[in-house]
C-alpha positions in Angstrom: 0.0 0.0 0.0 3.3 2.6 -0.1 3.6 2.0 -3.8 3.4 5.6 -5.3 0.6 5.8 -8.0 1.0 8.0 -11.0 -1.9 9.2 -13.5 -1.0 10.9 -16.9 -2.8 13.7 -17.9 -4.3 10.7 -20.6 -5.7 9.0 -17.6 -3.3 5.9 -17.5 -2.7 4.9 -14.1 0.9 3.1 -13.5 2.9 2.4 -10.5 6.3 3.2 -12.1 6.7 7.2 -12.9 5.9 7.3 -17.2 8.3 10.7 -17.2 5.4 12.5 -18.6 4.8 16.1 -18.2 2.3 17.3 -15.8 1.6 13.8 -14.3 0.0 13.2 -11.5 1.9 11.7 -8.5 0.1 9.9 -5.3 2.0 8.4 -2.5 4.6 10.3 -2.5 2.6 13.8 -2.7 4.9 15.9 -4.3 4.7 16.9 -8.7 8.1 15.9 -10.8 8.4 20.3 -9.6 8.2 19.5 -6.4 5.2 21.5 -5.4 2.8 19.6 -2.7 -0.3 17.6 -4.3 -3.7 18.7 -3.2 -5.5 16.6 -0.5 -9.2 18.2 -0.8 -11.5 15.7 -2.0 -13.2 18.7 -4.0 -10.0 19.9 -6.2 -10.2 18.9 -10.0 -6.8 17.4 -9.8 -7.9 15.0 -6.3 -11.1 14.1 -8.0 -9.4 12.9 -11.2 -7.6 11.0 -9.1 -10.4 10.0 -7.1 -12.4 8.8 -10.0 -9.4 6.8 -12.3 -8.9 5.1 -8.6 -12.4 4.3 -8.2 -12.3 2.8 -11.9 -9.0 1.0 -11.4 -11.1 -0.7 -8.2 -14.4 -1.8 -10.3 -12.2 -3.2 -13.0 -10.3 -5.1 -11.0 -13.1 -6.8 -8.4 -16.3 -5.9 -10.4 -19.6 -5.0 -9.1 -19.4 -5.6 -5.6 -21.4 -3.7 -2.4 -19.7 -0.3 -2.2 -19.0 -0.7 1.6 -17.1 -4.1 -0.1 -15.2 -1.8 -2.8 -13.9 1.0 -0.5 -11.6 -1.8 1.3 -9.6 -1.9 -1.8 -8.6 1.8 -1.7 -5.1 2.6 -0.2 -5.6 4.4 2.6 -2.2 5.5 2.5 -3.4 7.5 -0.5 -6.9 8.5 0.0 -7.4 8.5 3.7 -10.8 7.4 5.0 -11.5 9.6 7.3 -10.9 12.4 4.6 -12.2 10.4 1.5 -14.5 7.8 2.2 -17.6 10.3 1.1 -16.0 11.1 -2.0 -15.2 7.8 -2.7 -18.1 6.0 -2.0 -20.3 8.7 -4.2 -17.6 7.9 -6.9 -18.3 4.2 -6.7 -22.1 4.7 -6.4 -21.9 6.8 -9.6 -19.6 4.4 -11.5 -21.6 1.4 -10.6 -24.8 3.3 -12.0 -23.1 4.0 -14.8 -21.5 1.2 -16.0 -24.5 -0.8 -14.9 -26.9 1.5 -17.5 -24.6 0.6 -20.5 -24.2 -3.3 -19.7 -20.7 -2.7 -19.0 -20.5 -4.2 -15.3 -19.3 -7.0 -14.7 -19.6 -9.7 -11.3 -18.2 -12.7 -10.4 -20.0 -16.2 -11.1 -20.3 -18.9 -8.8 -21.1 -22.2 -10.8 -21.6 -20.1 -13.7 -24.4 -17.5 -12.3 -24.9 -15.2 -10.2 -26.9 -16.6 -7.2 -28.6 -15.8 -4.3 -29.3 -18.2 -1.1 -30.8 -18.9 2.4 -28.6 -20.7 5.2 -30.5 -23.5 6.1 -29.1 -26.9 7.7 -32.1 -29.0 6.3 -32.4 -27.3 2.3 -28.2 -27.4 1.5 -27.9 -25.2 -2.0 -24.6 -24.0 -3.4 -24.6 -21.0 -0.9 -25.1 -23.0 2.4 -22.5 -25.6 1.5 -19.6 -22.7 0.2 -20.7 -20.9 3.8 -20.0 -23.9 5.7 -16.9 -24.0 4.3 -15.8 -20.6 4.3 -16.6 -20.4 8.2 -15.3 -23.6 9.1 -11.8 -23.4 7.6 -11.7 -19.8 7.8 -12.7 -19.9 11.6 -11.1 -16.6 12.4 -12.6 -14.2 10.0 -15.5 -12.3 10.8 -19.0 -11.4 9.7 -18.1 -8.7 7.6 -15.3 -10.1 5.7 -17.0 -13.6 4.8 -20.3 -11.0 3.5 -16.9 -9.7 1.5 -16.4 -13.2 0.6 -19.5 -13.9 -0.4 -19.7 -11.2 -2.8 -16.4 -11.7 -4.0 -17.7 -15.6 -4.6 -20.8 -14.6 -6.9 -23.7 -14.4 -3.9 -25.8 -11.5 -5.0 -27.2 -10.7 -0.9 -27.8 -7.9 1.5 -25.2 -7.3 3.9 -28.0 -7.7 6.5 -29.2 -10.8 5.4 -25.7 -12.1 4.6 -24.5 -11.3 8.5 -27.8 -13.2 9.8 -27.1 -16.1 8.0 -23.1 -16.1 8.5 -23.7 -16.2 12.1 -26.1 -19.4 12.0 -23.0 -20.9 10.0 -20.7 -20.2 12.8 -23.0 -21.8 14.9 -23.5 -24.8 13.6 -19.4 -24.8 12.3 -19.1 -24.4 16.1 -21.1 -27.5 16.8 -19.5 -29.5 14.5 -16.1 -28.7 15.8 -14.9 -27.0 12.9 -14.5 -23.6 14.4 -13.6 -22.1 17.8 -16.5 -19.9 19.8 -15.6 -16.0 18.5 -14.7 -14.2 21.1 -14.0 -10.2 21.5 -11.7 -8.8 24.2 -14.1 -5.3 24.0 -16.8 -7.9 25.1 -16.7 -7.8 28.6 -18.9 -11.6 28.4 -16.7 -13.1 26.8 -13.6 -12.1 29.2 -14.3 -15.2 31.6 -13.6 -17.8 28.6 -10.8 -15.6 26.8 -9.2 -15.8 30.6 -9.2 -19.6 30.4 -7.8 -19.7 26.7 -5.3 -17.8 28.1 -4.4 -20.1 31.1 -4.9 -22.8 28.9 -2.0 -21.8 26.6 0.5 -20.1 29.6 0.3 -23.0 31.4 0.9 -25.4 28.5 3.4 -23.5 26.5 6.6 -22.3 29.7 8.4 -20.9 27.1 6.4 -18.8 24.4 6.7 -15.3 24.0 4.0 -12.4 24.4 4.0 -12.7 20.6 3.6 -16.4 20.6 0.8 -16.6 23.0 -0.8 -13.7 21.5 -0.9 -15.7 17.9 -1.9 -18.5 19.5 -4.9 -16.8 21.1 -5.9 -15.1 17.5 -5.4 -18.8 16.2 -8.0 -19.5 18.7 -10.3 -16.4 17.1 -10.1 -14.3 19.8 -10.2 -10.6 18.6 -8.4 -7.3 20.2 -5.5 -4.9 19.8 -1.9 -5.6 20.4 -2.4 -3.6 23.9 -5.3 -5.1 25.4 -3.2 -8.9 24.8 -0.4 -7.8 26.1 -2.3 -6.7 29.5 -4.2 -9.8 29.4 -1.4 -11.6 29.1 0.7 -9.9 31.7 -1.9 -10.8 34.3 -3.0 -14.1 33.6 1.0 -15.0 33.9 0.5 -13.0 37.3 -2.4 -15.5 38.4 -1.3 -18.9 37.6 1.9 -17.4 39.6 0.1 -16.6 42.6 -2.2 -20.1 42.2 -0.7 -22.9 41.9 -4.0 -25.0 41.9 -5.3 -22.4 39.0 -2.4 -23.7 37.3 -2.7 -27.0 37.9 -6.0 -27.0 36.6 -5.3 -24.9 32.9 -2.8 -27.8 32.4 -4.5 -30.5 33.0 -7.3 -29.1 30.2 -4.5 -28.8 27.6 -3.9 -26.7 25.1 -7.3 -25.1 23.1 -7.9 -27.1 20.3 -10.6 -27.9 17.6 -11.9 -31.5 18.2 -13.8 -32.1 14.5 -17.0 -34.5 15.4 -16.4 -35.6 11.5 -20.4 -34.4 10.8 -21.4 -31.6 8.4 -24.3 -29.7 9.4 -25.0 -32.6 12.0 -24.9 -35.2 9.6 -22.0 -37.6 8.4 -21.1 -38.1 4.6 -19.8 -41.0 2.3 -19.3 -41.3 -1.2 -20.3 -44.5 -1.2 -24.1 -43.2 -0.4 -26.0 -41.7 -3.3 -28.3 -39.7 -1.3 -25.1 -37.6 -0.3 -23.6 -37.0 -3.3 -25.4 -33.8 -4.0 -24.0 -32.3 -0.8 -20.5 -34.0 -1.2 -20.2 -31.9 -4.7 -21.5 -29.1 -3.3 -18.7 -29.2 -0.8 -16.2 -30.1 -3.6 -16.8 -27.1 -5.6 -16.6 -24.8 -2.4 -12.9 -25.9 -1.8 -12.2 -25.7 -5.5 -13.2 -22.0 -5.2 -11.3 -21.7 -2.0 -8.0 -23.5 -3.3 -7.8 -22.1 -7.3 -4.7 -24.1 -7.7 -6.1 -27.2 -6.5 -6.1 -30.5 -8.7 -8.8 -33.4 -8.1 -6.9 -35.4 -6.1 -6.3 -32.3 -3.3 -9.9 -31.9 -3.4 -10.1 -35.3 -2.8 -7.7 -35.8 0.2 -9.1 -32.3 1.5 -12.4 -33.6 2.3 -11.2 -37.1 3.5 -9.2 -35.4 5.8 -12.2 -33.6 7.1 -14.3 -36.6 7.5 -16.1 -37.6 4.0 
């Protein structure tokens, strides 16, 4: 995201300098004269810049959600604080645009676009690639699988696609395919983030801050770099001061997913017809996941998980 960006007066956007008079240079903010590049969303010269960006975006990822679109933006560029109005009319307009003329383009997911309902008992395309996604993804969150999702071909509302990720991580969580998400700004969830913790001290004498605190975010616990390292610092000062608190995080082991080999509750086999549908479904989800996978990973991928 430090690579400078550089737009001719043509409207060709490279990242190496073209040597062309009167371009346009971004990240560094300084013109080949060395006078200081505007940062005001509303100069001409910015909202070139703005717009070529926003192009450069659509061209690249297609016709995704705005709020999906403005992640793609360097912020070291176009700040968000200072641009993310600008931007996100500039998208708004684009996609309108280039929507009108039949000039948009979206990803395809099994060659269509598609839409979907989470549901355990009806599995289409979209509840067996959510599955998936939440299960060996297990530490993003809700808004980047809706990203995902997008990105994949699913043509949802954020809304609906954040109701139905969450009853994915649910029943992921049931299976034993993903650990409980838990946020260290949620003071509910600080009772089991504490045990994690003691869990992994008390197992691991000689990790570092930086250790434990991967191993916690391996464990999809969320937070800043701040709030681990005060966690951290007293749960080391606990299990000091009790032994028998000690005693106990040890003898629970380290945190790790325990896989009850079902999906959505139920096991599969490819000698059984009546699972084939799903088992395909599944298939194509870790094709779309792995885009350098051959047959045979696809295959030993899903063994290993339990078909």
């Amino acid at each position: 995201h430090n690579t400078p960006i550089h737009i001719t007066t043509q409207g060709h956007i490279t990242t190496t300098d073209p040597g062309q008079p009167n371009t346009l240079h971004l990240a560094p903010k300084h013109r080949r004269d060395g006078t200081l590049v505007t940062t005001d969303p509303d100069d001409p010269r910015t909202s070139a810049a703005l717009t070529a960006a926003a192009i450069d975006v659509i061209q690249q990822h297609g016709g995704l959600d705005v709020r999906h679109l403005l992640t793609y933006v360097s912020h070291e560029t176009f700040p968000a604080r200072k641009f993310a109005k600008a931007l996100r009319k500039r998208f708004t307009d684009l996609l309108n645009d280039l929507g009108a003329v039949g000039e948009l383009w979206g990803p395809l997911y099994r060659g269509t676009r598609r839409t979907g309902k989470f549901s355990e008992q009806d599995i289409d395309a979209f509840t067996a690639w959510l599955y998936r996604r939440v299960s060996v993804g297990d530490r993003a969150t809700a808004p980047t699988i809706a990203r995902n999702a997008h990105e994949a071909g699913f043509v949802l509302g954020f809304n609906e696609l954040v109701a139905d990720i969450k009853q994915a991580m649910a029943a992921a969580e049931k299976d034993g395919r993903r650990h409980p998400e838990l946020s260290m700004t949620k003071p509910g969830h600080r009772p089991q983030i504490e045990e994690l913790t003691d869990r992994i001290l008390a197992n691991n004498g000689d990790r570092t801050l930086k250790d434990t605190i991967a191993d916690l975010i391996a464990a999809n616990v969320h937070g800043e770099h701040p709030q681990f390292k005060a966690l951290v610092d007293a749960r080391k000062q606990a299990l000091k001061d009790d032994p028998e608190l000690e005693a106990a995080a040890q003898a629970q082991g380290l945190p790790t997913l325990s896989p009850t080999g079902e999906f959505l509750g139920r096991r599969l086999n490819a000698d059984t017809p009546t699972d084939h549908d799903f088992i395909s479904k599944l298939a194509y989800a870790a094709a779309w996941e792995n885009k350098t996978a051959t047959p045979d990973d696809i295959t030993e991928t899903l063994q290993r998980e339990g078909i």
